[in-house]
C-alpha positions as CSV (number, residue, x, y, z in Angstrom):
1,X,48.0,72.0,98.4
2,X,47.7,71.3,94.7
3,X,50.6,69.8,92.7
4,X,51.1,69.3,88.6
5,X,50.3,65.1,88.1
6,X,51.0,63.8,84.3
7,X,49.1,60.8,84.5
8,X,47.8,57.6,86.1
9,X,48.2,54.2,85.7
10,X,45.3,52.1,87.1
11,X,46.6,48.7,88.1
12,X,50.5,48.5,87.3
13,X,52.6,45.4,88.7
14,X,56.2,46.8,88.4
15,X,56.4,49.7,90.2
16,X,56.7,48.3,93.8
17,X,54.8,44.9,95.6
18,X,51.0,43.6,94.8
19,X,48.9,45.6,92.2
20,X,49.3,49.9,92.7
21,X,47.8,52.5,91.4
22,X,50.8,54.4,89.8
23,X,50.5,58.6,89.8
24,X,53.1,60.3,87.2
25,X,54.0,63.7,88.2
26,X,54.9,66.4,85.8
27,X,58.5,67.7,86.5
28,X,61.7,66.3,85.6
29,X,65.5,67.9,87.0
30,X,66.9,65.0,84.7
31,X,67.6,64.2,81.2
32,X,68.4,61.0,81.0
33,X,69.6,59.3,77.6
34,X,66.9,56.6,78.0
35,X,64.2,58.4,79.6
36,X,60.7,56.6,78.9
37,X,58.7,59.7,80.1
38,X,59.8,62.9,78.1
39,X,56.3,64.2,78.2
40,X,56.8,64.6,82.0
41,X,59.9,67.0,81.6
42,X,58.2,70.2,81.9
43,X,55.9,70.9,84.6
44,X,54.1,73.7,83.3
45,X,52.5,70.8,81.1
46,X,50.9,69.2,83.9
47,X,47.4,68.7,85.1
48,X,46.8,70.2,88.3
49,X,44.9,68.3,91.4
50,X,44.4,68.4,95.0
51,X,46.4,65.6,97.3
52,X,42.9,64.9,98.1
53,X,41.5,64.2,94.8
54,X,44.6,62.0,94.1
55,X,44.1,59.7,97.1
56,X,40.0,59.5,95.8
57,X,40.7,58.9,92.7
58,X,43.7,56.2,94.1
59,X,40.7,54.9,96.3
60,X,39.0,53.5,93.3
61,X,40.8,50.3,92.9
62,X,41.5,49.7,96.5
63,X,39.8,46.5,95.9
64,X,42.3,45.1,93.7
65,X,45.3,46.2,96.1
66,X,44.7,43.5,98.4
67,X,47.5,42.8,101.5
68,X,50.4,44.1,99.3
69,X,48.8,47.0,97.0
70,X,48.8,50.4,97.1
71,X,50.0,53.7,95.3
72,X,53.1,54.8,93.9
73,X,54.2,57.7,93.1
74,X,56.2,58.3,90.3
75,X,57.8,60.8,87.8
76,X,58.9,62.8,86.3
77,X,60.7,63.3,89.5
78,X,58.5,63.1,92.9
79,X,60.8,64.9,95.0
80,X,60.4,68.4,93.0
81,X,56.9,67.9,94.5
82,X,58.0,66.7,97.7
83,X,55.4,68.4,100.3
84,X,52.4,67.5,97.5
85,X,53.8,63.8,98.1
86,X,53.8,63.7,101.6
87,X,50.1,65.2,101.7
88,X,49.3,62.6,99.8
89,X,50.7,59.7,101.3
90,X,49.2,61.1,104.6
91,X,45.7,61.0,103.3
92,X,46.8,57.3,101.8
93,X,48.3,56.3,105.0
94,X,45.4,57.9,107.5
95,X,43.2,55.2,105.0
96,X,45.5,52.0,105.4
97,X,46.8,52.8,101.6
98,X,50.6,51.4,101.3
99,X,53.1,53.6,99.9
100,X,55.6,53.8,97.7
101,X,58.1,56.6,96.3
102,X,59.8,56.2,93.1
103,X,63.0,58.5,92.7
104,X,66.6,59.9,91.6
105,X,67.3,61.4,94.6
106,X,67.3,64.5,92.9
107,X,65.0,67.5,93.3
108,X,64.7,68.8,96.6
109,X,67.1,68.7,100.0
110,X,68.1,66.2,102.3
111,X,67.1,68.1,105.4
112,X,63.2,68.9,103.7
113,X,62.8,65.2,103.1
114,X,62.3,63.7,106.5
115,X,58.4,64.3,106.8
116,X,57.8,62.8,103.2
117,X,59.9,59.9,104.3
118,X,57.7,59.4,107.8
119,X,54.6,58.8,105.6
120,X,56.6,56.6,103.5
121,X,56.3,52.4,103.3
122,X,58.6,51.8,100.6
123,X,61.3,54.0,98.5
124,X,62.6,52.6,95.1
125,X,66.0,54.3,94.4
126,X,67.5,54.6,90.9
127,X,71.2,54.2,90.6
128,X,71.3,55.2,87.1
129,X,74.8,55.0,86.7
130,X,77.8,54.1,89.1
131,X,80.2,56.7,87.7
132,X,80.2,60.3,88.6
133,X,81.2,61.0,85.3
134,X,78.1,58.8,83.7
135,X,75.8,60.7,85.5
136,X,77.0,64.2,84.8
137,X,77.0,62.8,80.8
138,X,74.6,60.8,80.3
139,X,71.7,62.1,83.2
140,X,72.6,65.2,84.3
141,X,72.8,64.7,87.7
142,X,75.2,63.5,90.1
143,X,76.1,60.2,91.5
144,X,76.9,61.6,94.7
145,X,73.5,63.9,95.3
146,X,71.9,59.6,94.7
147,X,74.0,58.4,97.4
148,X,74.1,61.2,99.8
149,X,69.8,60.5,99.6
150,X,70.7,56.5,100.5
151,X,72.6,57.3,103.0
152,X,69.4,59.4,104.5
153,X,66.9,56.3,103.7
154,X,69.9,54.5,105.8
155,X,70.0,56.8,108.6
156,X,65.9,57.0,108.7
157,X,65.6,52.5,108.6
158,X,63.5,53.3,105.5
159,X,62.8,50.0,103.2
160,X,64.8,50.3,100.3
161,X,64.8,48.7,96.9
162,X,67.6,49.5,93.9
163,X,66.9,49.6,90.4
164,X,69.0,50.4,87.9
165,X,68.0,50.2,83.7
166,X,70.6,47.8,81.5
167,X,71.5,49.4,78.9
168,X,73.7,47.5,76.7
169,X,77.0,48.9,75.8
170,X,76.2,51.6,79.1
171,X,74.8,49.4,81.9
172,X,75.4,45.9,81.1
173,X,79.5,45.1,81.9
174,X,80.8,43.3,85.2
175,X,82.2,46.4,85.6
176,X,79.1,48.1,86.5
177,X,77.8,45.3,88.5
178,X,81.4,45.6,90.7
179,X,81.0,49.3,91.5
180,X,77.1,48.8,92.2
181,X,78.2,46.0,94.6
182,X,80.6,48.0,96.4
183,X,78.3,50.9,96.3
184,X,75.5,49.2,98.4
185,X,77.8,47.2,100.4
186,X,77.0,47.8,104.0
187,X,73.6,49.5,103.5
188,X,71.3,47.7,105.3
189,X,68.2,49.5,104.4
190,X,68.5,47.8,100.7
191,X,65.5,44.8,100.7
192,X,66.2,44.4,96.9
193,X,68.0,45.2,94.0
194,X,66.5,45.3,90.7
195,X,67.9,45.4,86.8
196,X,65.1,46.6,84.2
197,X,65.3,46.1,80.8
198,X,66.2,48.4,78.6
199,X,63.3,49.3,76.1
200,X,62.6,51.5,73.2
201,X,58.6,52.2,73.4
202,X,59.1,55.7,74.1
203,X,60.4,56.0,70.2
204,X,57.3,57.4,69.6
205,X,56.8,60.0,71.8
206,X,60.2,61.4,70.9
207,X,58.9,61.2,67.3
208,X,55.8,63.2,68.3
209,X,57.3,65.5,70.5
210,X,60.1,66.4,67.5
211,X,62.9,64.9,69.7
212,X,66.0,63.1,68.9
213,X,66.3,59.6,71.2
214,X,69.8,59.5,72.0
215,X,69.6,55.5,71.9
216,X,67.7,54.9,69.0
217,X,70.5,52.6,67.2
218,X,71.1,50.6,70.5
219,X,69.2,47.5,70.8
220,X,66.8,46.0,73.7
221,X,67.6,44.3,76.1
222,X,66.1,40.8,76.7
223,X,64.6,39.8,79.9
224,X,66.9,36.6,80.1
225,X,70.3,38.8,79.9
226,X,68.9,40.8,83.1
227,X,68.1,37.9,84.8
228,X,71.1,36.5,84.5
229,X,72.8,40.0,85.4
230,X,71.0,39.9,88.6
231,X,72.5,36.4,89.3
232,X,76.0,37.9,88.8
233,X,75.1,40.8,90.8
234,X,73.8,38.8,94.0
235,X,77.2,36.7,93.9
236,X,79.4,40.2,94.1
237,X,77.5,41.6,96.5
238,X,77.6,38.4,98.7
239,X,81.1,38.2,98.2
240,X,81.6,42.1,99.1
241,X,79.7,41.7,102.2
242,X,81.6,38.0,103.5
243,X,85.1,39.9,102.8
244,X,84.0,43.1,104.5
């Protein structure tokens, strides 16, 4: 079957382990207020391809995946695409091709899910906020629909890491960190948890594309400050998980 792709990204290092090719689908259920990728919204705007002429053209820099490599897919939002997905990562699986799925949770049903998550090495899972209220505000989605699709990755033993953007004045309190603690306590499908910076790059495609950006007067965030988040986080959840 043929699906709507945005773009690829040949040899990215932050989207999963080793070096992946990263494929951008066109589609987005979201508006978040620091998307990177308003471009990918629509999804009459995409480009449209085979799974088969994804995975050939993903098979071009197989030799720089080496043991860890492999593709990710990415959005936009994967899951509005889900049965495109899993043909791919059947093709890329059939060919030794590790993959990864980057998503909200949002986009498709629970119970439609389980064969994409079969062909599936890896999910990366972003909690964009840890208040229903945030999410209905400042994504447009829900906090729940996010943890009701953890609690499947759970259920299926699927290999699980977090990510959530620090945004500061939004993302970036102990606050946050405490309900993100007590939201993954227990889930032993979650490998890792990561905290992403908060960046302003996609100024100009808002400019371009005549759109406000909703953080424009809000400043970076610096790698150090996320580091050091991270450190804070690791020490609630620990403590979470000795008192539970």
């Amino acid at each position: 079957m043929n699906g709507f792709v945005h773009s690829f990204e040949s040899l990215g290092t932050l989207d999963g382990p080793g070096v992946r090719c990263v494929v951008f689908l066109q589609g987005c259920p979201l508006r978040c207020i620091y998307c990177h990728n308003p471009d990918t919204w629509d999804r009459t705007k995409g480009i449209s391809f085979s799974a088969e002429e994804v995975v050939r053209r993903v098979s071009r820099y197989r030799p720089y995946f080496g043991e860890t490599g492999g593709i990710t897919i990415s959005g936009g939002e994967p899951l509005l695409q889900a049965e495109f997905v899993t043909d791919i990562f059947r093709l890329c699986r059939e060919s030794g091709i590790h993959t990864v799925l980057d998503t909200s949770g949002h986009g498709a049903d629970l119970s439609s899910l389980i064969p994409l998550l079969k062909e599936t090495d890896l999910v990366l899972l972003d909690i964009k906020m840890t208040t229903e209220q945030d999410y209905a505000k400042k994504i447009g989605g829900s906090l729940q629909k996010t943890m009701d699709f953890l609690s499947l990755l759970e259920r299926q033993k699927m290999p699980v890491w977090i990510r959530q953007v620090v945004v500061p004045g939004i993302t970036d309190s102990r606050e946050n960190l405490i309900r993100l603690a007590s939201l993954l306590n227990g889930k032993k499908c979650v490998q890792k948890v990561e905290f992403l910076p908060f960046r302003k790059l996609c100024q100009e495609k808002y400019d371009r594309m005549g759109l406000p950006f909703p953080l424009d007067r809000v400043p970076e965030t610096t790698d150090a400050f996320c580091k050091e988040y991270a450190n804070r986080f690791y020490e609630l959840l620990s403590a979470n998980q000795k008192s539970g």
